[in-house]
ROMAR-345464 format. One line per 5 residues: number of its first residue (from 1); for each residue x, y, z of N, C-alpha, C, O. Coordinates in steps of 0.02 Angstrom, whole numbers. Layout:
residues N
NUM) X,Y,Z,X,Y,Z,X,Y,Z,X,Y,Z | ...
This chain:
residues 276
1) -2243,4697,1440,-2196,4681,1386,-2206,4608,1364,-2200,4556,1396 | -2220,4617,1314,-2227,4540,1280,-2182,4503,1252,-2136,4537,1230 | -2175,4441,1242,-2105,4401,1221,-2046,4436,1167,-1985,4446,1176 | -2089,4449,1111,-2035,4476,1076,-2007,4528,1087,-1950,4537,1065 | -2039,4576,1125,-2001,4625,1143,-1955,4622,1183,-1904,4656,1172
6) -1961,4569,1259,-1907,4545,1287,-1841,4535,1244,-1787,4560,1260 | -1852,4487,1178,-1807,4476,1154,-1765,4518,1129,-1703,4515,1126 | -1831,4586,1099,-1776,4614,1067,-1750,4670,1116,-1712,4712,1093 | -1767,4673,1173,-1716,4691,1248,-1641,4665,1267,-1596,4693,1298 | -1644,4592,1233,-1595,4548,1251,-1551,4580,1187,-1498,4610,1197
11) -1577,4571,1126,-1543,4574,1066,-1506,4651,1106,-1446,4655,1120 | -1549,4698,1116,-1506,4752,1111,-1442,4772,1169,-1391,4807,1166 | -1471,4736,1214,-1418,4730,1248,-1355,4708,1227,-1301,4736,1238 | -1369,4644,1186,-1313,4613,1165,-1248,4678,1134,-1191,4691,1155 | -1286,4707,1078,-1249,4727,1024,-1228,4792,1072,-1170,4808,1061
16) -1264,4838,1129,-1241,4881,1150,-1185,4845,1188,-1135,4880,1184 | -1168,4778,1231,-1098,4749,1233,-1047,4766,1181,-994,4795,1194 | -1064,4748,1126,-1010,4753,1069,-967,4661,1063,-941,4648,1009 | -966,4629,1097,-921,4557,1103,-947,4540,1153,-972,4582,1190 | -948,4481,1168,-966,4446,1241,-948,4375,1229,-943,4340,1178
21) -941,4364,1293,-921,4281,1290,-956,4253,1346,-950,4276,1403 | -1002,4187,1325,-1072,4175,1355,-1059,4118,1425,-1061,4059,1409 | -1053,4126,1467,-1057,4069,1512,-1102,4026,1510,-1160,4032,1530 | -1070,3965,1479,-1133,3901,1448,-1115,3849,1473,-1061,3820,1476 | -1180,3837,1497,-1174,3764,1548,-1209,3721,1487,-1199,3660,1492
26) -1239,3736,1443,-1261,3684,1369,-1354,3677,1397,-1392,3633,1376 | -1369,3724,1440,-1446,3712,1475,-1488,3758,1439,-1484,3783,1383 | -1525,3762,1482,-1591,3816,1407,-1582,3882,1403,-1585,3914,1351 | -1569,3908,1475,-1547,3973,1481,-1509,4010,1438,-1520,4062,1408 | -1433,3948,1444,-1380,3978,1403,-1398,3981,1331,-1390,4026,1290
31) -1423,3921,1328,-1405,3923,1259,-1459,3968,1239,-1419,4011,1223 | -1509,3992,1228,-1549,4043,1223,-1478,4122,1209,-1450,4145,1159 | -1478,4138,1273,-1417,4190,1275,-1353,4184,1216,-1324,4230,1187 | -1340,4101,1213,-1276,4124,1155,-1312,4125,1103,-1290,4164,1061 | -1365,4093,1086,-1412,4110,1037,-1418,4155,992,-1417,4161,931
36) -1425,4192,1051,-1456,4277,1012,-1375,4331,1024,-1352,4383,1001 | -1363,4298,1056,-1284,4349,1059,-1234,4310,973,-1190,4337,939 | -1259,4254,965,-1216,4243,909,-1244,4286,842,-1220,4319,795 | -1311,4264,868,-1387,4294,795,-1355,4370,800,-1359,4401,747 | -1330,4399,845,-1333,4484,851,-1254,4514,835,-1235,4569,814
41) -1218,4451,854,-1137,4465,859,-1105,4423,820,-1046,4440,815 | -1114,4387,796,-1068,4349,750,-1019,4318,800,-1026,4284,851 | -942,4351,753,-908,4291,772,-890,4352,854,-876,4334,911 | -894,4387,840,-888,4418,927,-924,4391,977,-929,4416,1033 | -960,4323,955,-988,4288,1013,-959,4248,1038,-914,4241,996
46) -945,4199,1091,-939,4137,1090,-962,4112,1168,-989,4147,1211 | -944,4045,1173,-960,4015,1214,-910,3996,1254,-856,3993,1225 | -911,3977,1330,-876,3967,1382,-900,3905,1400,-960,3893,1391 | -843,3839,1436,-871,3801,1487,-822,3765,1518,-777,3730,1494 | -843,3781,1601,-785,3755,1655,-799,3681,1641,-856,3659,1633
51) -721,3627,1640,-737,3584,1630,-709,3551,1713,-662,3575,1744 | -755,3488,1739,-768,3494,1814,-765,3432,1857,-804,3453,1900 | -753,3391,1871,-801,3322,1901,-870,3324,1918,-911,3279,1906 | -878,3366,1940,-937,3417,1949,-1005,3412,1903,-1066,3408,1912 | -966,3416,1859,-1017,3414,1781,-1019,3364,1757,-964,3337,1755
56) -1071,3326,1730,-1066,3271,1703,-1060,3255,1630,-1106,3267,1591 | -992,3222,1610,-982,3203,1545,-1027,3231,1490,-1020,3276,1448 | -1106,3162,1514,-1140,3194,1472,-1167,3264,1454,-1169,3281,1395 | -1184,3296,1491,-1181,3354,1470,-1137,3416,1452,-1164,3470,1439 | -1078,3409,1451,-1020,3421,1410,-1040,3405,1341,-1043,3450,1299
61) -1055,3343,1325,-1059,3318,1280,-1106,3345,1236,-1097,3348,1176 | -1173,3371,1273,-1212,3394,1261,-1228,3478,1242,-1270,3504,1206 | -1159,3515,1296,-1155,3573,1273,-1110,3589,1194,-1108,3642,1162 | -1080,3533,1180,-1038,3553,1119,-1092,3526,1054,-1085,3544,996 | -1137,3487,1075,-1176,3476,1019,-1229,3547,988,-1239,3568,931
66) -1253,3570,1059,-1296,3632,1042,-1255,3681,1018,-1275,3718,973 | -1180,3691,1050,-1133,3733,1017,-1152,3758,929,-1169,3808,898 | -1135,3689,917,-1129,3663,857,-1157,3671,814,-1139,3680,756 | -1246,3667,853,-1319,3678,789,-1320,3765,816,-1356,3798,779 | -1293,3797,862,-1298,3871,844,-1248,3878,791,-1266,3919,749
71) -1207,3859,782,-1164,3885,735,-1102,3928,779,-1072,3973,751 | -1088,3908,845,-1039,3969,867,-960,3933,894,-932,3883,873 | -940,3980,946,-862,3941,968,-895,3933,1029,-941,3960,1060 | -846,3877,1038,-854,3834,1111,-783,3844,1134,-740,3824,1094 | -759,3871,1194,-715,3879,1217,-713,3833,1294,-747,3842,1345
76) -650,3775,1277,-658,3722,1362,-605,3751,1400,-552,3778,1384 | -623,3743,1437,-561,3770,1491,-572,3721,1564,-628,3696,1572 | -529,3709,1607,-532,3674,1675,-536,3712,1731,-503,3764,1733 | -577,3692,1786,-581,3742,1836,-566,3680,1901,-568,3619,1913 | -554,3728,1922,-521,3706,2000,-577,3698,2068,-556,3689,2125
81) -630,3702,2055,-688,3668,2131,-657,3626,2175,-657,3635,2236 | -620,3565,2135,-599,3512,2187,-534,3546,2216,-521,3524,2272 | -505,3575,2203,-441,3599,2228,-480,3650,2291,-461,3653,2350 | -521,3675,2271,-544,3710,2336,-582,3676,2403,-634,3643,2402 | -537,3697,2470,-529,3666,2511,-610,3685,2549,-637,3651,2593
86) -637,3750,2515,-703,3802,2536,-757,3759,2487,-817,3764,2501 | -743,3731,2448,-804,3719,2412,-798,3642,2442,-840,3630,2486 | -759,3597,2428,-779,3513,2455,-786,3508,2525,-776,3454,2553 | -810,3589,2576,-813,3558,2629,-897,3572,2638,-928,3551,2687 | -926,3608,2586,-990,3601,2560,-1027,3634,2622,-1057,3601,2665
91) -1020,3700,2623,-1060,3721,2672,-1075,3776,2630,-1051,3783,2574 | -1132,3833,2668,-1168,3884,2649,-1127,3930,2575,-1155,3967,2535 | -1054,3911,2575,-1029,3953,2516,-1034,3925,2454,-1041,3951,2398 | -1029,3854,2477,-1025,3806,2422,-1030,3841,2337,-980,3829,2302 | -1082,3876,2308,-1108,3875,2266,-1072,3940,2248,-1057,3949,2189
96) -1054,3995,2303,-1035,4046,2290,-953,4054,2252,-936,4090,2205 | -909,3999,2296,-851,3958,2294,-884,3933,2207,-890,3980,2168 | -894,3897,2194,-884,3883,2135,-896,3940,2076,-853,3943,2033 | -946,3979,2073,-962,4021,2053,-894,4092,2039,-888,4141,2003 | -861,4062,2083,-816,4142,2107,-748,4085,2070,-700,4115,2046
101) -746,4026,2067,-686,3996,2038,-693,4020,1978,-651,4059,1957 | -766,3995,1924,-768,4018,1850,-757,4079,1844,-727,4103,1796 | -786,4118,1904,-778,4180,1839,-679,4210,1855,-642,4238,1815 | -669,4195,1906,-586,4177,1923,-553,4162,1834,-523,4207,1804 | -561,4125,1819,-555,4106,1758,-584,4129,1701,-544,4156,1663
106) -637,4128,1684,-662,4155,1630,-660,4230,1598,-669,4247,1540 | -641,4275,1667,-611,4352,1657,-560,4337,1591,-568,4336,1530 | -501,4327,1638,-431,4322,1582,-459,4276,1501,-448,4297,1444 | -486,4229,1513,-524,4221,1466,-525,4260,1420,-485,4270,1374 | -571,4282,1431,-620,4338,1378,-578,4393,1374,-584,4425,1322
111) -536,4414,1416,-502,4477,1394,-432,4443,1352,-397,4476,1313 | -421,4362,1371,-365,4363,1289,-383,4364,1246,-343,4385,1204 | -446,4345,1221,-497,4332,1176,-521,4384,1129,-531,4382,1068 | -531,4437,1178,-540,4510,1160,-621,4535,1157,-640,4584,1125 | -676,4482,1207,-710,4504,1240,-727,4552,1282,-696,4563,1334
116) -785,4589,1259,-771,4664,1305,-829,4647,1375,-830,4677,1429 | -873,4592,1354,-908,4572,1427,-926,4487,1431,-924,4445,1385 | -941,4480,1484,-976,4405,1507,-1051,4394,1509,-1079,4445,1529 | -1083,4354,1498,-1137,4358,1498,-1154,4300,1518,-1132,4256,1480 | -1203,4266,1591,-1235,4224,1608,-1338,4203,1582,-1384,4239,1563
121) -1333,4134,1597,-1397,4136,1586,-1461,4147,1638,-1519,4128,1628 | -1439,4178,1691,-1475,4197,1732,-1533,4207,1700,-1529,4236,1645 | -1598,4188,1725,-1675,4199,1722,-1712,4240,1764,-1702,4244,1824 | -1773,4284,1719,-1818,4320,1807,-1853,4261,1852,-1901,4285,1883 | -1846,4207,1862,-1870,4153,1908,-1818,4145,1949,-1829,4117,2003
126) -1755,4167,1934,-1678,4134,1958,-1689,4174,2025,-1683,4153,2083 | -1706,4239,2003,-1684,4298,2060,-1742,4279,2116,-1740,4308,2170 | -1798,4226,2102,-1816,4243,2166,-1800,4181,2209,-1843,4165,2250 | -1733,4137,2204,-1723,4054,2227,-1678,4082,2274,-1663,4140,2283 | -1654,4017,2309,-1592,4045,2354,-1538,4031,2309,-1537,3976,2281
131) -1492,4076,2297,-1441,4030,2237,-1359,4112,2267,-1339,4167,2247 | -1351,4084,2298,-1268,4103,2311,-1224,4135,2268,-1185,4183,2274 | -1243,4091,2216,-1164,4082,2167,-1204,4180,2127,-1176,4226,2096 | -1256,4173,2144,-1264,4260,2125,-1210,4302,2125,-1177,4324,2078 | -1205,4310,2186,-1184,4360,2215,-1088,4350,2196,-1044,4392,2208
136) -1080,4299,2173,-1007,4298,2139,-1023,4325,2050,-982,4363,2025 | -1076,4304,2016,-1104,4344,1973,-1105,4406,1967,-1091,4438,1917 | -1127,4432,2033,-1104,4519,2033,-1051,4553,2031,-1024,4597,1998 | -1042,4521,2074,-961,4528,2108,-913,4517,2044,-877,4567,2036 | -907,4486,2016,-880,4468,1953,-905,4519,1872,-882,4517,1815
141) -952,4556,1898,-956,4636,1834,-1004,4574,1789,-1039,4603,1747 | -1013,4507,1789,-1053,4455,1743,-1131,4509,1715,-1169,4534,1757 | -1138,4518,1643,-1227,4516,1646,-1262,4463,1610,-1247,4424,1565 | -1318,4474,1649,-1373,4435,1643,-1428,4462,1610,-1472,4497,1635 | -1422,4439,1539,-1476,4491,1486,-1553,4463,1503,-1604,4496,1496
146) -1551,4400,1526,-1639,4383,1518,-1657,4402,1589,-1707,4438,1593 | -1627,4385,1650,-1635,4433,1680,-1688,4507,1678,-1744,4524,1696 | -1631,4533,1645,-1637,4587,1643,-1679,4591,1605,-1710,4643,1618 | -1705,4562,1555,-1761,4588,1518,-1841,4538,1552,-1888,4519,1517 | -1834,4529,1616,-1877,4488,1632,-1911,4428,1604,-1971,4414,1605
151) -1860,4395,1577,-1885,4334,1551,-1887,4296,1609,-1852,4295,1659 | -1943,4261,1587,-1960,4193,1644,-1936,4122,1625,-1921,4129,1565 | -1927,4072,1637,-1890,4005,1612,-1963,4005,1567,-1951,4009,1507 | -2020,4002,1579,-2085,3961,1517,-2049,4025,1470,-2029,4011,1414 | -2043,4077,1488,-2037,4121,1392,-1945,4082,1385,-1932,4085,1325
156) -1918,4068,1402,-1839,4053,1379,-1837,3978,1344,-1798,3948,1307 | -1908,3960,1381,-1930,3894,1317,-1952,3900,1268,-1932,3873,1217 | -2015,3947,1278,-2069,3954,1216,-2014,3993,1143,-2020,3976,1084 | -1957,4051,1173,-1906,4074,1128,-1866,4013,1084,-1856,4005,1024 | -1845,3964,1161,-1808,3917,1098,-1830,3873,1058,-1796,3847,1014
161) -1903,3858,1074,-1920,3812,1033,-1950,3869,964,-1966,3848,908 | -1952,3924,980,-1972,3951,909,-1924,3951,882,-1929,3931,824 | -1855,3973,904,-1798,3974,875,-1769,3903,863,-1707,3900,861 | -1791,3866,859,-1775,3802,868,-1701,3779,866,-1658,3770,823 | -1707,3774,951,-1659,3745,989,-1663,3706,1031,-1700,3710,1080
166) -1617,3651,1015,-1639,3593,1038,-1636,3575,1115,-1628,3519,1140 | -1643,3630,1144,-1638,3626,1230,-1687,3667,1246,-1687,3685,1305 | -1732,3688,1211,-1805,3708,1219,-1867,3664,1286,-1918,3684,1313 | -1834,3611,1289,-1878,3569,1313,-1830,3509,1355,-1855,3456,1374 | -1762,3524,1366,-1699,3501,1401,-1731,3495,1464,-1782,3529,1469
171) -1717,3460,1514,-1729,3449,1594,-1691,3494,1628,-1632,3501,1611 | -1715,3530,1679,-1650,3577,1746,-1610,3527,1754,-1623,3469,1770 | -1537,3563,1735,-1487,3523,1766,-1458,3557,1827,-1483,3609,1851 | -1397,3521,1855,-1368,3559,1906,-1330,3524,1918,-1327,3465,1900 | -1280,3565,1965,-1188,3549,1968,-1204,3490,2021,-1242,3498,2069
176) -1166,3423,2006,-1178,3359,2053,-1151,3342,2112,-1135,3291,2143 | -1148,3432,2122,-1112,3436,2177,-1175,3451,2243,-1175,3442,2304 | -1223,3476,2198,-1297,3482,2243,-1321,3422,2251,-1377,3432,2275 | -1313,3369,2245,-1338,3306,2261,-1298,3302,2318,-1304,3245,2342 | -1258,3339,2351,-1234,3299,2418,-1275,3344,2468,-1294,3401,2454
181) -1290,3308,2541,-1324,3379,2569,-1272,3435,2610,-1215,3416,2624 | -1291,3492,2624,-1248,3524,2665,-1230,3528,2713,-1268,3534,2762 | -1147,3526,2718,-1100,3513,2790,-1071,3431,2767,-1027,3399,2796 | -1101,3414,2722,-1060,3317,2693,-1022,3328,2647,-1036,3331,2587 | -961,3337,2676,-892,3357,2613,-907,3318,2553,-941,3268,2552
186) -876,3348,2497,-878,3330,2437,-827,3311,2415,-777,3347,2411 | -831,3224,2391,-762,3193,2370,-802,3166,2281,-859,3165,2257 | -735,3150,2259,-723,3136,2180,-761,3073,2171,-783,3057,2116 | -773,3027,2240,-796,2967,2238,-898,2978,2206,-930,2956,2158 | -915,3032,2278,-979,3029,2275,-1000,3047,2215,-1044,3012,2188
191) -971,3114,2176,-985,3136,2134,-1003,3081,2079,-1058,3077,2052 | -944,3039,2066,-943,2995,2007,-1008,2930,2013,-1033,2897,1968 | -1019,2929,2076,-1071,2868,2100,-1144,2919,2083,-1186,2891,2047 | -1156,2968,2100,-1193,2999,2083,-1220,3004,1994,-1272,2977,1975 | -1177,3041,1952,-1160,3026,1921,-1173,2963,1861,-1200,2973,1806
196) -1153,2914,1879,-1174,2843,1863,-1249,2817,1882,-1283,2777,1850 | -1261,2843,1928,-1323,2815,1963,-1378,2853,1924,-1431,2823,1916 | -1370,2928,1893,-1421,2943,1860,-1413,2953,1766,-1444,2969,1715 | -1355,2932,1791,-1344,2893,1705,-1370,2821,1676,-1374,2802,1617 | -1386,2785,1738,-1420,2720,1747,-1497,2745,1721,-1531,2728,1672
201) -1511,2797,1779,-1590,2780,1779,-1627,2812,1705,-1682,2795,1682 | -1576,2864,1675,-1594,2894,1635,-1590,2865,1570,-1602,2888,1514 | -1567,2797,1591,-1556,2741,1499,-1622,2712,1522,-1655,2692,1475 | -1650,2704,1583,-1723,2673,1594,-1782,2703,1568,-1834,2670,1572 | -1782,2766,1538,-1813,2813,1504,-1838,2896,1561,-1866,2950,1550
206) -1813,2868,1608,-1817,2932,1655,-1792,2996,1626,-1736,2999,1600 | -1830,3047,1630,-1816,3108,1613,-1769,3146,1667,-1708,3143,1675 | -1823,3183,1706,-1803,3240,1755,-1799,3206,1831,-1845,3186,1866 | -1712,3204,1847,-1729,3146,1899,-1678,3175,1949,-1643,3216,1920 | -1659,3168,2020,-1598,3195,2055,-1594,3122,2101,-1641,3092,2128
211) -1512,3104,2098,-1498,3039,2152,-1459,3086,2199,-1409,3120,2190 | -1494,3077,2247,-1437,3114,2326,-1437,3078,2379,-1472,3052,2423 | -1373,3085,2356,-1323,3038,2411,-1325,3060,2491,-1300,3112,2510 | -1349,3027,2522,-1330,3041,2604,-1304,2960,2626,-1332,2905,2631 | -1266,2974,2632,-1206,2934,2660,-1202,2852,2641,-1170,2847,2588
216) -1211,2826,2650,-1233,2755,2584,-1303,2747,2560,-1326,2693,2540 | -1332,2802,2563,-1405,2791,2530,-1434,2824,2476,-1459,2880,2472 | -1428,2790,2445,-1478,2843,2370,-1528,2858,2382,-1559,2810,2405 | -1564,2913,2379,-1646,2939,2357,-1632,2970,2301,-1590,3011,2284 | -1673,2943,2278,-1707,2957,2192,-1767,2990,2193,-1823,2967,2208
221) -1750,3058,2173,-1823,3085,2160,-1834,3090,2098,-1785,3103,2062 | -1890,3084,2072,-1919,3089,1990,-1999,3120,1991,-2048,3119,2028 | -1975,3148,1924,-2042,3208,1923,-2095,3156,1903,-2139,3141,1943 | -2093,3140,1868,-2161,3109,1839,-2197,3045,1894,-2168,3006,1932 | -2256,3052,1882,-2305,2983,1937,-2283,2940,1899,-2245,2900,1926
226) -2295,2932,1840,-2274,2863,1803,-2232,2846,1827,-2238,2790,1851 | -2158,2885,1839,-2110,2866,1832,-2094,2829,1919,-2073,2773,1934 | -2112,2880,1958,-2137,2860,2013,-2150,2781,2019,-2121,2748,2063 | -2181,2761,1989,-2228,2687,2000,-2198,2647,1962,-2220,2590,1968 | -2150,2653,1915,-2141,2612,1868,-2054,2605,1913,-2012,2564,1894
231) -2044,2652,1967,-1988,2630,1983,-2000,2583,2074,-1966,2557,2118 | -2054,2594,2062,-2079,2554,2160,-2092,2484,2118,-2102,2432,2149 | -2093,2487,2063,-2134,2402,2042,-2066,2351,2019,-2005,2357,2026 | -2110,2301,1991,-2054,2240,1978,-2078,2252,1889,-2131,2278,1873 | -2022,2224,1836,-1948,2227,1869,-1911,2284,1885,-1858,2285,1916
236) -1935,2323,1866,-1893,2416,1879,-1869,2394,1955,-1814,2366,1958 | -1891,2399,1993,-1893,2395,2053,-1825,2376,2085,-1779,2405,2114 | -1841,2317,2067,-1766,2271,2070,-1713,2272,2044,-1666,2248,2076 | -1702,2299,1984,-1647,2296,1949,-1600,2352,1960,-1538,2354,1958 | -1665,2418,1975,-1639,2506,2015,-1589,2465,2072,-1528,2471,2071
241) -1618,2430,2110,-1586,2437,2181,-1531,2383,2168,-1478,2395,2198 | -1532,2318,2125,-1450,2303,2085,-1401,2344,2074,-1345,2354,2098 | -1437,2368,2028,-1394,2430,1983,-1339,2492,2040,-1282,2512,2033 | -1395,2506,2099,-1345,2561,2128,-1317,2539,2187,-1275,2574,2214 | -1336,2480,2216,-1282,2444,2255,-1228,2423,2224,-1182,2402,2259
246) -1221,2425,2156,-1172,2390,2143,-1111,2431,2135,-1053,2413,2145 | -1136,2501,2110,-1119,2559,2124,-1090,2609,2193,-1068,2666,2198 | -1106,2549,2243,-1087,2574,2306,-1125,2593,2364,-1106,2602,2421 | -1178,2597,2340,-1241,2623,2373,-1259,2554,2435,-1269,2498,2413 | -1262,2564,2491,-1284,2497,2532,-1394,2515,2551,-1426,2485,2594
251) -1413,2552,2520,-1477,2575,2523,-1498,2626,2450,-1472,2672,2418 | -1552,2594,2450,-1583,2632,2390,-1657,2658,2411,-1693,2626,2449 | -1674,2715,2383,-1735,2750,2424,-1754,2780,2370,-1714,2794,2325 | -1827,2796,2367,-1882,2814,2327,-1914,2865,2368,-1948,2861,2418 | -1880,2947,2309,-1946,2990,2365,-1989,2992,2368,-1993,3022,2315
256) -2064,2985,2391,-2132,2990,2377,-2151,3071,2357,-2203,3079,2326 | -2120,3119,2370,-2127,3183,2352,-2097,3208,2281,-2116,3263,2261 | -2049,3168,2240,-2005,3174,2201,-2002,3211,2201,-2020,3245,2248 | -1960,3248,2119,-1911,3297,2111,-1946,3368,2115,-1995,3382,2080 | -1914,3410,2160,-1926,3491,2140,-1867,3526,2140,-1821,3511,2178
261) -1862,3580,2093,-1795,3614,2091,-1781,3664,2164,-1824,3703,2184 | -1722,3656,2194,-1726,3687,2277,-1726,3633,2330,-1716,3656,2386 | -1731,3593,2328,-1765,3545,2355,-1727,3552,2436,-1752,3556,2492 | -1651,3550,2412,-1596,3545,2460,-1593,3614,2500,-1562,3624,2553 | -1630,3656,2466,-1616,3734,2511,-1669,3719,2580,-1651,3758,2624
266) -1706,3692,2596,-1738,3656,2656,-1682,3647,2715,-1700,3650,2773 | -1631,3639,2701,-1588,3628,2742,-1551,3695,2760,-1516,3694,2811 | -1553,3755,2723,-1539,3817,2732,-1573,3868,2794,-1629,3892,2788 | -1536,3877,2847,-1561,3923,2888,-1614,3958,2862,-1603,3971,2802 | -1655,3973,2877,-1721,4039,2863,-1661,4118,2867,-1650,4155,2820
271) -1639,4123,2922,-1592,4181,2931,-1543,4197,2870,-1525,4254,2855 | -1525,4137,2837,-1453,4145,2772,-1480,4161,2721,-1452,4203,2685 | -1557,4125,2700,-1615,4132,2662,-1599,4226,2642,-1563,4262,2607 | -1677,4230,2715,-1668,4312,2711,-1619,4378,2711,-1625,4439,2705 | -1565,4328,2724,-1490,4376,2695,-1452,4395,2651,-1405,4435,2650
276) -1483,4352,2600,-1451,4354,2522,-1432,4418,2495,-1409,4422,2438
């Protein structure tokens, strides 16, 4: 099956929904999905987004802009992670716990709304990661059209940039709640130092970057070698490790492996792994 046909797998899915309301984090996935659910559904489309500590400003900011150049509704709503006593104690559910709060919420949602389904941006690359918050996806009746039509993240790019959308070529994001590691409770503090710290590096021209916090120490991983070297040198060098002490940080660290998406599932039993 070749790209467009995927798509028009997705398209038909859509319209055999009849309404849907898109769970949009403002990343490539989604917006792809409300994309073509708006292109297919009109105003029976729209968009969803838990608003979080969790999430960072900017990209809020960022999901209402793409909103905007699709042409669709953006629906905000607040979710409760920090109130959960299961998710800030950041162990193996973590992801599932948050996952199971939105769609907690986003049900009643869509059924005042008069949505007849949900739709995530799940990818065929997604299904083969360790990722938790799945299985609250299921559990929750959620579909996942690219998924299902075996799209891979390179075709959910190559789609949006034909469709030209401006998150065609966006960086993986993720909830900044994965920057802490697992079993290190999650407080409002780290988040926001986190947060800041890669709001710093990313005015330095850094693209695709993750700061994780273990206990007063930043490691910074970044994809690029350039970026790599241009942050071990002077003045980068110096001004990084200003910048996030001042922020709270009593250590600043440079991974030599930088960024890969997963990175933190290393710390995941092999046994929890193969239990998914």
């Amino acid at each position: 099956m070749d790209l467009e046909e995927r798509l028009g797998t997705v398209r038909a899915r859509m319209r055999g929904l009849g309404s849907v309301l898109v769970a949009f984090s403002g990343g490539a996935d989604s917006a792809l999905v409300l994309a073509l659910a708006h292109e297919v559904l009109g105003d029976r489309a729209a968009g969803a987004i838990g608003l979080s500590a969790a999430y960072p400003q900017t990209e809020v900011e960022s999901a209402r802009a793409t909103a905007a150049h699709i042409g669709t509704r953006l629906l905000e709503t607040p979710t409760a992670q920090l109130e959960d006593p299961a998710f800030l104690r950041n162990d193996g559910t973590r992801c599932y716990r948050c996952r199971d709060d939105l769609y907690a919420i986003l049900r009643p949602l869509a059924a005042h709304h008069g949505f007849a389904a949900i739709c995530d941006g799940t990818n065929a690359d997604d299904l083969g990661d360790h990722r938790p918050g799945q299985r609250a996806t299921r559990e929750a009746g959620v579909t996942s059209p690219l998924a299902e039509a075996g799209m891979t993240k390179a075709e959910v790019r190559a789609a949006s940039r034909a469709m030209g959308l401006p998150t065609w070529d966006k960086p993986q994001q993720a909830c900044l709640s994965s920057r802490i590691p697992r079993g290190t409770p999650i407080t409002l503090g780290a988040l926001r130092r986190v947060e800041r710290a890669e709001a710093w590096l990313r005015a330095q021209g850094i693209v695709q970057l993750r700061v994780r916090e273990h206990g007063e120490c930043a490691r910074i991983e970044v994809e690029e070698a350039a970026d790599l070297v241009r942050l071990a040198s002077e003045p980068l060098r110096g001004r990084c490790v200003e910048a996030l002490r001042a922020l709270g940080y009593a250590f600043v660290s440079l991974d030599l492996e930088g960024f890969a998406t997963g990175r933190m599932n290393r710390l995941v039993p092999a046994e929890e792994i193969e239990s998914r």
